[in-house]
Residue frames as qw, qx, qy, qz and C-alpha x, y, z in Angstrom:
[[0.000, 0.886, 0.463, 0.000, 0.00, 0.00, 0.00],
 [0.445, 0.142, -0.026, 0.884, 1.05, 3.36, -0.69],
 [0.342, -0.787, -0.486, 0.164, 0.19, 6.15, 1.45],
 [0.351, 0.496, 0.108, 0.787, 0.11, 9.71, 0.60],
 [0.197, -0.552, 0.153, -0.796, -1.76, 11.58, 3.88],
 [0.482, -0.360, -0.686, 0.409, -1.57, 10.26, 7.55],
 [0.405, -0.784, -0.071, -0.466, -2.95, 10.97, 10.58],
 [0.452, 0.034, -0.808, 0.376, -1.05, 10.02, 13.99],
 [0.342, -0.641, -0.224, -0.650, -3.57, 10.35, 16.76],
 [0.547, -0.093, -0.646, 0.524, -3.07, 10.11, 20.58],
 [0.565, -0.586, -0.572, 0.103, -4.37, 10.78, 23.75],
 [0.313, 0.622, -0.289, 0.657, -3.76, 14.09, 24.94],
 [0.699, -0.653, 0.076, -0.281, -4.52, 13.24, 28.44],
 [0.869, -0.273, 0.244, 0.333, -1.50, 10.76, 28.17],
 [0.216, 0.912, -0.342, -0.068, 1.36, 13.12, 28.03],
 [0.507, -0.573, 0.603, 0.224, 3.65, 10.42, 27.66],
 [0.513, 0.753, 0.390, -0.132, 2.43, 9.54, 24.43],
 [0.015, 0.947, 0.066, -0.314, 3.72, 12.51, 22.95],
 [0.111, -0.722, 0.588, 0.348, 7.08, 11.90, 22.20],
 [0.428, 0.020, 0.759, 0.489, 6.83, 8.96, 20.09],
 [0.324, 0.830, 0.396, -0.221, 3.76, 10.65, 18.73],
 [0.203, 0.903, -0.223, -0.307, 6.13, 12.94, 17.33],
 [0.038, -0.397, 0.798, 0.452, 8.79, 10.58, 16.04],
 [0.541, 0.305, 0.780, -0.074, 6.25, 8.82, 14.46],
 [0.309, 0.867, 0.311, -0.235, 5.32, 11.84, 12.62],
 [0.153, -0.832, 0.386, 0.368, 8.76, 12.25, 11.80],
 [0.442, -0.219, 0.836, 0.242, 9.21, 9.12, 9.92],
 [0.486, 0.702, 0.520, 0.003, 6.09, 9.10, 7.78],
 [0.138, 0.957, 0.029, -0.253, 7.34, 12.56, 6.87],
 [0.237, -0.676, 0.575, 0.396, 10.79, 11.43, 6.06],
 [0.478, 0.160, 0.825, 0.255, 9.24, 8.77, 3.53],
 [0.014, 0.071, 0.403, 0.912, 7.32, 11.19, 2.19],
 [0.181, -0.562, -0.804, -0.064, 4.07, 10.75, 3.51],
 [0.007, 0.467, -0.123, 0.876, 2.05, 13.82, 4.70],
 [0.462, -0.332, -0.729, 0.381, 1.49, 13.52, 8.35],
 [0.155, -0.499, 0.279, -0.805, -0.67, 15.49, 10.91],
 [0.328, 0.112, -0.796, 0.496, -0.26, 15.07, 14.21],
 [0.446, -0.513, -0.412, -0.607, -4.32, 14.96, 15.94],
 [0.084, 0.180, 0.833, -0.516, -5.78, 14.52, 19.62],
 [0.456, 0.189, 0.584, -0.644, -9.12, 14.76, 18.11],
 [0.213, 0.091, 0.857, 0.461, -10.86, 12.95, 15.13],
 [0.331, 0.764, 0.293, -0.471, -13.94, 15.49, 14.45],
 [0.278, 0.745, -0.241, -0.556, -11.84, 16.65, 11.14],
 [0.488, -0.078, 0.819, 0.293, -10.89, 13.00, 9.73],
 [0.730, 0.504, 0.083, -0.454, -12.06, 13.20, 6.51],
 [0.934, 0.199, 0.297, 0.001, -11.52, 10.49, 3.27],
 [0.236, 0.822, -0.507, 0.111, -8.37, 12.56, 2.35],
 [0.277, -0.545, 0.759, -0.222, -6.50, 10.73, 4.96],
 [0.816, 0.142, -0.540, -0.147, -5.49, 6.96, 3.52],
 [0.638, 0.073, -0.700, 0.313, -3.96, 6.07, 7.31],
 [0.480, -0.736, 0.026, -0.477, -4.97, 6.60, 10.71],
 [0.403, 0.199, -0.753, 0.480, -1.81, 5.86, 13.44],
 [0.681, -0.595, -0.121, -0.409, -3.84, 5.34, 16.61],
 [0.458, 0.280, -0.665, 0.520, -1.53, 5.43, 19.84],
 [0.602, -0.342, 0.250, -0.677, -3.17, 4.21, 22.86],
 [0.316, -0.125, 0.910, -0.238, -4.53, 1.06, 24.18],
 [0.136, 0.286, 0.893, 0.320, -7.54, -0.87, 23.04],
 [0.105, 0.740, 0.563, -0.354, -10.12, 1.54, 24.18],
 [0.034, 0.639, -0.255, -0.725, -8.39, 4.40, 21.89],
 [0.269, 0.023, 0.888, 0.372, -8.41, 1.45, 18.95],
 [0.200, 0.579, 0.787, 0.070, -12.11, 1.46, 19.25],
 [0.155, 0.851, 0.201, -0.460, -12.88, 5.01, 19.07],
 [0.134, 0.563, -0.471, -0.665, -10.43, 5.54, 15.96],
 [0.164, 0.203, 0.922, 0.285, -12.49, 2.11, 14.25],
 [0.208, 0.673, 0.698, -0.129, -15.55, 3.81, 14.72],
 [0.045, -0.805, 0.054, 0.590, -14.16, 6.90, 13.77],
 [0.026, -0.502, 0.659, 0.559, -12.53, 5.39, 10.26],
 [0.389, 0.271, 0.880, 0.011, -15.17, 3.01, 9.07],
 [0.430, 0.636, 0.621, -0.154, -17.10, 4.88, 7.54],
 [0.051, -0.869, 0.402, 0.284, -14.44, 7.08, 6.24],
 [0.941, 0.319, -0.080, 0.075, -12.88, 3.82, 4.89],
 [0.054, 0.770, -0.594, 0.225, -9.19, 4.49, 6.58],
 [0.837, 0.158, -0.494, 0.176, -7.28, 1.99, 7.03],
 [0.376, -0.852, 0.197, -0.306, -5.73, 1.91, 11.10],
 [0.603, 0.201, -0.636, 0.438, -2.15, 0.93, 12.13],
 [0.637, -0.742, 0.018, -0.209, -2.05, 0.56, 16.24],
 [0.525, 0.295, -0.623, 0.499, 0.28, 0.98, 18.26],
 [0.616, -0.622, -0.483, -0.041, -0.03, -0.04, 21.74],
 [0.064, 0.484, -0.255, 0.835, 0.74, 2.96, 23.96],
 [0.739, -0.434, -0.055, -0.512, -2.04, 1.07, 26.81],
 [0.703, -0.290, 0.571, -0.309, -2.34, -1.96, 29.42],
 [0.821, 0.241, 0.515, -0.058, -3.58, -5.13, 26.72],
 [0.323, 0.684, -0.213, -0.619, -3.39, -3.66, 23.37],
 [0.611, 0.213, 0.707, -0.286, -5.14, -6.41, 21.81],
 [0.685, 0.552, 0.474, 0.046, -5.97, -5.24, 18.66],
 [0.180, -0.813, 0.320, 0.452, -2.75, -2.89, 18.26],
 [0.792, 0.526, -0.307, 0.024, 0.06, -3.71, 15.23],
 [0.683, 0.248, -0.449, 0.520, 2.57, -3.72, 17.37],
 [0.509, -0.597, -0.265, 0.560, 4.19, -2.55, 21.09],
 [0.002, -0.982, 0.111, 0.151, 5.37, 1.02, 21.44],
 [0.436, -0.621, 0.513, 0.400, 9.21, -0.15, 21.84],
 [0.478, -0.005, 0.761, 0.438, 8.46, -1.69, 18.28],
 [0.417, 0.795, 0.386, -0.213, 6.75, 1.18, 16.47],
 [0.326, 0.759, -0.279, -0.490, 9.12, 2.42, 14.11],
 [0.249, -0.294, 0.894, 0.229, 11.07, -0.61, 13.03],
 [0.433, 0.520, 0.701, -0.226, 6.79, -1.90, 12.40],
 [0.122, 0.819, -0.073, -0.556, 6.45, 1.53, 10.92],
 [0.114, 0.577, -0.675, -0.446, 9.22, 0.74, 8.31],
 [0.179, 0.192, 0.945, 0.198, 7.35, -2.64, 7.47],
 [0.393, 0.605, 0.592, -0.359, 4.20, -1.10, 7.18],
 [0.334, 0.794, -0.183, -0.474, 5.53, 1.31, 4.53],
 [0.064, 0.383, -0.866, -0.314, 7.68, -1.39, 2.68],
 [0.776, 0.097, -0.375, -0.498, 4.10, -3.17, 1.79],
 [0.368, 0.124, -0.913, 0.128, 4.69, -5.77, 4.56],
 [0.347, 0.059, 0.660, -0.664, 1.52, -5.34, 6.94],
 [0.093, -0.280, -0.814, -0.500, -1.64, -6.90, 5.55],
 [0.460, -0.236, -0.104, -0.850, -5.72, -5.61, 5.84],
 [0.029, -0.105, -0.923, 0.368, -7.48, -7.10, 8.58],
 [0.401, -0.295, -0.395, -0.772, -11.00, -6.35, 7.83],
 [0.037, -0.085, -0.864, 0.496, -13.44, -6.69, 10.76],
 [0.042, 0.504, 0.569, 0.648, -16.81, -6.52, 10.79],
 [0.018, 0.290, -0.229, 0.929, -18.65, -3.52, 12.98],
 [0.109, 0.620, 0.770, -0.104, -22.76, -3.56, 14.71],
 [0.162, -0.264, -0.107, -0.945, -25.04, -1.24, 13.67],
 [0.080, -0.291, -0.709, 0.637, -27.12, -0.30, 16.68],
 [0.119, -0.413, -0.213, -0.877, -30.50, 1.03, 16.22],
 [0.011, 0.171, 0.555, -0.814, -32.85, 2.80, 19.08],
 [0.180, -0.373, -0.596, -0.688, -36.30, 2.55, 18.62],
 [0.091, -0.247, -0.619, 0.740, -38.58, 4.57, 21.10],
 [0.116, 0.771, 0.619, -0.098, -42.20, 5.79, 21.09],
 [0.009, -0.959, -0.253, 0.130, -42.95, 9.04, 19.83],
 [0.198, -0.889, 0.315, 0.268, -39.00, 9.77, 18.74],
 [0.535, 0.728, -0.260, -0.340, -36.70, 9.38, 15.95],
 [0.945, -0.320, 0.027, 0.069, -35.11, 6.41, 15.72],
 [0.278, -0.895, 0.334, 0.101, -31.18, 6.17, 16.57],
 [0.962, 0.156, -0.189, 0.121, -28.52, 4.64, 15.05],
 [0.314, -0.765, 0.559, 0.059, -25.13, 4.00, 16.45],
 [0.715, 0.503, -0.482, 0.061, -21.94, 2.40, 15.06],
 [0.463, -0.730, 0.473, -0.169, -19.94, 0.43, 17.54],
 [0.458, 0.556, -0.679, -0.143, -16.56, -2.08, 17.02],
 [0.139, 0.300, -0.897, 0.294, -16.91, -4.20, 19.87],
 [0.234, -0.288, -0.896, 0.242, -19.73, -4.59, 21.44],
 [0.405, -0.388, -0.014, -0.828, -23.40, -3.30, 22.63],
 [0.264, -0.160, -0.803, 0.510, -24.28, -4.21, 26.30],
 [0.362, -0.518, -0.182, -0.753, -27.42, -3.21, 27.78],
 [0.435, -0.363, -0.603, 0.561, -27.76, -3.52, 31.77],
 [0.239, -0.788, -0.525, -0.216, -30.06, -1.94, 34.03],
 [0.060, 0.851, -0.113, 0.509, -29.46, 2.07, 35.00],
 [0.526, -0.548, 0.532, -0.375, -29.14, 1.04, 39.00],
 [0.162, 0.446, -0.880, 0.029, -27.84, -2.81, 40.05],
 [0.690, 0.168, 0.539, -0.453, -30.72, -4.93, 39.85],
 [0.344, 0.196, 0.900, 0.185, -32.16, -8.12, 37.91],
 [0.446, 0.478, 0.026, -0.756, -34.44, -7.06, 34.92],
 [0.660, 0.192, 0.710, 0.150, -35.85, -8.73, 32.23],
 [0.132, 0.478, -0.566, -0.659, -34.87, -8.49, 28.32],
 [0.832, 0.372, 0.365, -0.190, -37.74, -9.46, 25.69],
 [0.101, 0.493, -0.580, -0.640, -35.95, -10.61, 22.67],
 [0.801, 0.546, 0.245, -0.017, -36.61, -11.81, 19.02],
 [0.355, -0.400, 0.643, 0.549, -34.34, -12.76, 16.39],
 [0.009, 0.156, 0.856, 0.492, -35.55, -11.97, 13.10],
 [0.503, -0.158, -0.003, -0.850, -38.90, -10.71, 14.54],
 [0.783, -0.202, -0.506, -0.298, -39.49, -14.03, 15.73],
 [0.456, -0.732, 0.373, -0.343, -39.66, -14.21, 19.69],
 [0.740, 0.021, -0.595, 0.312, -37.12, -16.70, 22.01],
 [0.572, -0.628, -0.398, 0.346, -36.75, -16.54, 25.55],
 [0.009, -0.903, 0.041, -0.427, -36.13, -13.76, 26.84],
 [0.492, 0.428, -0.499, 0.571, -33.39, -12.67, 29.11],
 [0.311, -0.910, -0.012, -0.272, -33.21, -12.14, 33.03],
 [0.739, -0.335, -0.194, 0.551, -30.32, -11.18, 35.00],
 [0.293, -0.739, -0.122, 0.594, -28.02, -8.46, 35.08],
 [0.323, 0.742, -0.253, -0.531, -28.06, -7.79, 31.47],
 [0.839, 0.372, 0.398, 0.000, -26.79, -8.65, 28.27],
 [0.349, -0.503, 0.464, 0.640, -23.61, -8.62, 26.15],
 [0.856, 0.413, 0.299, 0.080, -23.83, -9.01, 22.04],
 [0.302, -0.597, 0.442, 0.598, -20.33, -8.78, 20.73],
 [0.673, 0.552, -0.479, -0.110, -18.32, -8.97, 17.24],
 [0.946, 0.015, -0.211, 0.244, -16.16, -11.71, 16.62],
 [0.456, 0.602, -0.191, 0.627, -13.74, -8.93, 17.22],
 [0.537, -0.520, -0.040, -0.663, -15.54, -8.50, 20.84],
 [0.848, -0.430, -0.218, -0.219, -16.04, -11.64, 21.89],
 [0.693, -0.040, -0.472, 0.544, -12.10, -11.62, 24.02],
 [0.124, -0.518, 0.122, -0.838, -13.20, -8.25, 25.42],
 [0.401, -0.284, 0.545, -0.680, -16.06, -7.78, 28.14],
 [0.865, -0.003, -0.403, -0.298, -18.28, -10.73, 26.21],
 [0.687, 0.092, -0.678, 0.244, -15.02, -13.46, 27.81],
 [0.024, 0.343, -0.574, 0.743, -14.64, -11.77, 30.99],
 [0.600, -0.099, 0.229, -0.760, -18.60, -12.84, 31.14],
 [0.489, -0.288, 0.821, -0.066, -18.18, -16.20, 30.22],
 [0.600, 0.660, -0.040, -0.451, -18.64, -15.80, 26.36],
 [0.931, 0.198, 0.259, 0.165, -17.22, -17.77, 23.76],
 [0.331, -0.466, 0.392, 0.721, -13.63, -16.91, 21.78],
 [0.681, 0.573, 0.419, 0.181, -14.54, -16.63, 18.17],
 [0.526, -0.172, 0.338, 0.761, -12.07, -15.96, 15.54],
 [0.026, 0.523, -0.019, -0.852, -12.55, -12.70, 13.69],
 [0.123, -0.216, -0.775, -0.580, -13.33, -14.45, 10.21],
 [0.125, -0.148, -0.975, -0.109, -16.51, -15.51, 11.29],
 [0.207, -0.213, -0.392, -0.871, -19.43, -14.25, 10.33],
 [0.460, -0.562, -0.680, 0.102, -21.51, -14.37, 13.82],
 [0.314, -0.627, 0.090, -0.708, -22.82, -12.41, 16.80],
 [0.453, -0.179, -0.794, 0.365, -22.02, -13.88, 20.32],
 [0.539, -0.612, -0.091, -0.572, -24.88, -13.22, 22.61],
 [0.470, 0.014, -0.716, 0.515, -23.68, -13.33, 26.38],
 [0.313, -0.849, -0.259, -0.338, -26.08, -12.81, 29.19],
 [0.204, 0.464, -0.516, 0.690, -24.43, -11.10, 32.17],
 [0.132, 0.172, -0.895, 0.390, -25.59, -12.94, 35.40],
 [0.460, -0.203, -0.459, -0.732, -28.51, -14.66, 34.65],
 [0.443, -0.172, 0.692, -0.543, -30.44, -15.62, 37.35],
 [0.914, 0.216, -0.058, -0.339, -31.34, -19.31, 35.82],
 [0.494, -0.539, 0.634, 0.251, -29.11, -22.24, 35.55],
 [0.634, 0.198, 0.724, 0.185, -29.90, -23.04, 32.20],
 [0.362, 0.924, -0.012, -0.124, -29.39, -19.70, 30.07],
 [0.722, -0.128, 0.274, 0.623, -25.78, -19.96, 28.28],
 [0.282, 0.612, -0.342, -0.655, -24.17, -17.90, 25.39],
 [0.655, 0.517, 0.502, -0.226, -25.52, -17.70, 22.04],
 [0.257, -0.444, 0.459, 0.725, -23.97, -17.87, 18.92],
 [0.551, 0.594, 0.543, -0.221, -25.98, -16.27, 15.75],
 [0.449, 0.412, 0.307, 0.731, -25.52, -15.09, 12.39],
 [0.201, -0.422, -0.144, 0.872, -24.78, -12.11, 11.45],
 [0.079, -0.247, -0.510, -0.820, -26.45, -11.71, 8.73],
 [0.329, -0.612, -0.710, -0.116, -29.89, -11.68, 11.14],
 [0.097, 0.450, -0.180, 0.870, -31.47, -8.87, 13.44],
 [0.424, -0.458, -0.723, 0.296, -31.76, -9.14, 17.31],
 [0.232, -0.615, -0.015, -0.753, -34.07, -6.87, 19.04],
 [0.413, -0.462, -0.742, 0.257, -34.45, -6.93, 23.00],
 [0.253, -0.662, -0.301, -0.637, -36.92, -4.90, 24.62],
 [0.382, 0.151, -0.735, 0.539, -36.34, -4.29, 28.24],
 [0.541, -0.546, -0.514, -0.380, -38.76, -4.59, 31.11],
 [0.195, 0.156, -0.710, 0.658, -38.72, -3.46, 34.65],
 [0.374, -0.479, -0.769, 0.200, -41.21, -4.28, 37.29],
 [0.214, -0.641, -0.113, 0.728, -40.78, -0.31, 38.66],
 [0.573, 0.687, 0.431, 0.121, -42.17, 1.34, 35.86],
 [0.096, -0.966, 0.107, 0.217, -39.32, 4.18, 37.05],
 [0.676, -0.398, 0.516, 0.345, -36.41, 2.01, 36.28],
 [0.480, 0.800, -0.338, -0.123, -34.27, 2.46, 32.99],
 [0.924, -0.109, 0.255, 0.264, -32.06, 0.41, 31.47],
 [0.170, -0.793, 0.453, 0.370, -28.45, 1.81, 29.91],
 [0.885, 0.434, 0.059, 0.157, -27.14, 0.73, 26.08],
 [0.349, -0.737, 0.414, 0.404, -23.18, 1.00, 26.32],
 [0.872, 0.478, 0.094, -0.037, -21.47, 0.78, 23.01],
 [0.583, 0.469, -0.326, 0.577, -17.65, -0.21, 23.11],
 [0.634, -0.551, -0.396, 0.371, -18.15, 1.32, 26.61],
 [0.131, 0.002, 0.059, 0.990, -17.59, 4.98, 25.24],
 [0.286, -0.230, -0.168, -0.915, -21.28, 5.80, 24.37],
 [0.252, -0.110, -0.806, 0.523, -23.56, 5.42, 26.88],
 [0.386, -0.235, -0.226, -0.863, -27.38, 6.25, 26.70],
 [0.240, 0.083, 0.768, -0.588, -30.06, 5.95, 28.86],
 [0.179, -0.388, -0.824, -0.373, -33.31, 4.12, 27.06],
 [0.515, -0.208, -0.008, -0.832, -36.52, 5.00, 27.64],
 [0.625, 0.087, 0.730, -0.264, -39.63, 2.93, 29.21],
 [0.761, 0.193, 0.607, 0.126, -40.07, 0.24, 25.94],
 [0.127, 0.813, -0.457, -0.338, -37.52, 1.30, 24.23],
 [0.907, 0.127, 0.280, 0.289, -36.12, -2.13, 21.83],
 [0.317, -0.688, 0.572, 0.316, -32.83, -2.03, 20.64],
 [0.853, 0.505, 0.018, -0.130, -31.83, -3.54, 17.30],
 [0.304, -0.782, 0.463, 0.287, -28.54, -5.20, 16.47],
 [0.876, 0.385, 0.288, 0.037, -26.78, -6.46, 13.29],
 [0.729, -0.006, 0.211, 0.651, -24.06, -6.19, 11.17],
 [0.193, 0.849, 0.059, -0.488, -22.92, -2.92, 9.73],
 [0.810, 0.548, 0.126, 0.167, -22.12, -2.86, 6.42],
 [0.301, 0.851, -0.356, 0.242, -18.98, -0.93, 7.34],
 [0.951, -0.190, -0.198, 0.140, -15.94, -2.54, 8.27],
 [0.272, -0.859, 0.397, 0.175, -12.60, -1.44, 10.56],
 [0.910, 0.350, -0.212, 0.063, -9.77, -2.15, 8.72],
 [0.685, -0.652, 0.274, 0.178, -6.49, -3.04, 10.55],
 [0.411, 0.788, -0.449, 0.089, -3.19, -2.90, 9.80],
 [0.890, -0.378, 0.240, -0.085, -1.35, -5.97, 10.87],
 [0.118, 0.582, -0.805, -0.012, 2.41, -7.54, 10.54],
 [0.684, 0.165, -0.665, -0.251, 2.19, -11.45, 9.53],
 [0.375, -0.038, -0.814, 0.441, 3.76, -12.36, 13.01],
 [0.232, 0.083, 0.623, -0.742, 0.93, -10.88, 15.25],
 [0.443, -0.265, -0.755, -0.405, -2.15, -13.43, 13.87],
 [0.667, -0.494, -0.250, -0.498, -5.03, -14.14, 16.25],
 [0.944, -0.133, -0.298, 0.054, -3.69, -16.88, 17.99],
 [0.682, 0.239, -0.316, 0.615, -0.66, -15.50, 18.51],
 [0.240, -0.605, -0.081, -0.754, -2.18, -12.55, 20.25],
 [0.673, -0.500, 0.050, -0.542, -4.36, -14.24, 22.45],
 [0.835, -0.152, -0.400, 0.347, -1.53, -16.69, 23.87],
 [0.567, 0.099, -0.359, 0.734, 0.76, -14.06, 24.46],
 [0.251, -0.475, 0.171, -0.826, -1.99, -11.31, 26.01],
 [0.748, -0.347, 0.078, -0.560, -4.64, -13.37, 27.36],
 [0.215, -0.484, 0.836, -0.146, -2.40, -17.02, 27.89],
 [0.890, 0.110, 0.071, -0.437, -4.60, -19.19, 25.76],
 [0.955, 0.249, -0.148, -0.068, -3.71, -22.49, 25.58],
 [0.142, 0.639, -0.661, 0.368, -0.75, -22.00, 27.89],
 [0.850, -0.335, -0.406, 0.021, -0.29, -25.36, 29.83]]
């Protein structure tokens, strides 16, 4: 790939950051690449063929949701805690850097949800999110979640809520809840409830090509329930509000080096399959 306008973006709250931030910006620039150096992504626009994202995973997601639809392509570098879905460590961002520009990283395509809000008497909402939409109740209580799949009803949910990741998701909050791994190919939605008060509710694995609605219900007609998406956006539902979730036709694309595959990832972050 050749690349004629970058972005490098980074956390200005994390002034440490900063300085590679800038030699990053220095290198692109010495290859010839035009580079500006961002802490906010309001002006991204389809000019820009690369988006450096320097942070951790939670920065990842906000510059996926921020380039999808924009079609940019996003090299990470992990500047965080996990950095999961990064190209590469900080101590190994330029050396990466200098593969990425010498046509050695390849397109990871992922797919995205598209979230819609549907609410008496008000327009419906749509939201884009890379990991996950979670819906749990405003205050810490059991609540129940009608759903349908396809407009055609299935049990319905009670407990403290409800995960539905991507495949790209499901090692996030989905595993921490006792979701399933699924490999990024794969063309599903993992439904995880979050402590269901039943012994006989599990996770659910559905296409993606299909659309789950769940309709929440509280017993207190005051109570609200809370849609988190990626755990940046955060909205408070009306009473029978339903929620829609499915694929989005737009996909994050990643920038990846050959040696940092799935597998390889999730041995050496999360210790799968370490004996």
């Amino acid at each position: 790939m050749i690349f004629k306008n970058a972005s490098v973006f980074y956390n200005a709250h994390k002034t440490h950051t900063a300085p590679l931030a800038q030699e990053v910006c220095a290198s692109l620039r010495a290859h010839g690449v035009h580079t500006d150096l961002i802490t906010q992504l309001d002006g991204l626009t389809a000019e820009t063929d690369l988006l450096v994202s320097m942070g951790g995973d939670g920065t990842m997601l906000y510059c996926a949701r921020a380039a999808a639809p924009l079609g940019i392509p996003i090299f990470g570098i992990n500047c965080g805690t996990l950095g999961f879905l990064a190209a590469c460590e900080k101590e190994d961002a330029l050396p990466t850097l200098q593969a990425l520009l010498n046509g050695k990283c390849a397109v990871n395509e992922r797919f995205m949800l598209h979230t819609r809000i549907l609410a008496k008497g008000a327009k419906p909402r749509e939201f884009l999110a890379f990991n996950d939409c979670v819906l749990r109740a405003a205050a810490p209580r059991a609540f129940l979640l009608e759903a349908k799949w396809n407009e055609k009803e299935m049990p319905s949910y009670f407990g403290d809520g409800v995960i539905v990741a991507t495949p790209t998701g499901s090692t996030a909050y989905s595993l921490a809840s006792g979701g399933p791994i699924v490999e990024p190919g794969v063309d599903v939605l993992a439904v995880t409830p979050i402590c269901p008060h039943t012994l006989n509710q599990r996770p659910l694995i559905l296409s993606a090509q299909g659309t789950l609605s769940l309709t929440p219900s509280f017993k207190n007609k005051a109570d609200r329930a809370l849609c988190s998406l990626d755990g940046q956006i955060n909205l408070t539902l009306p009473a029978g509000a339903c929620v829609q979730i499915t694929r989005s036709a737009l996909k994050a694309k990643l920038l990846c080096p050959p040696e940092r595959g799935f597998f390889q990832i999730l041995n050496r972050k999360l210790k799968w399959g370490n004996r």
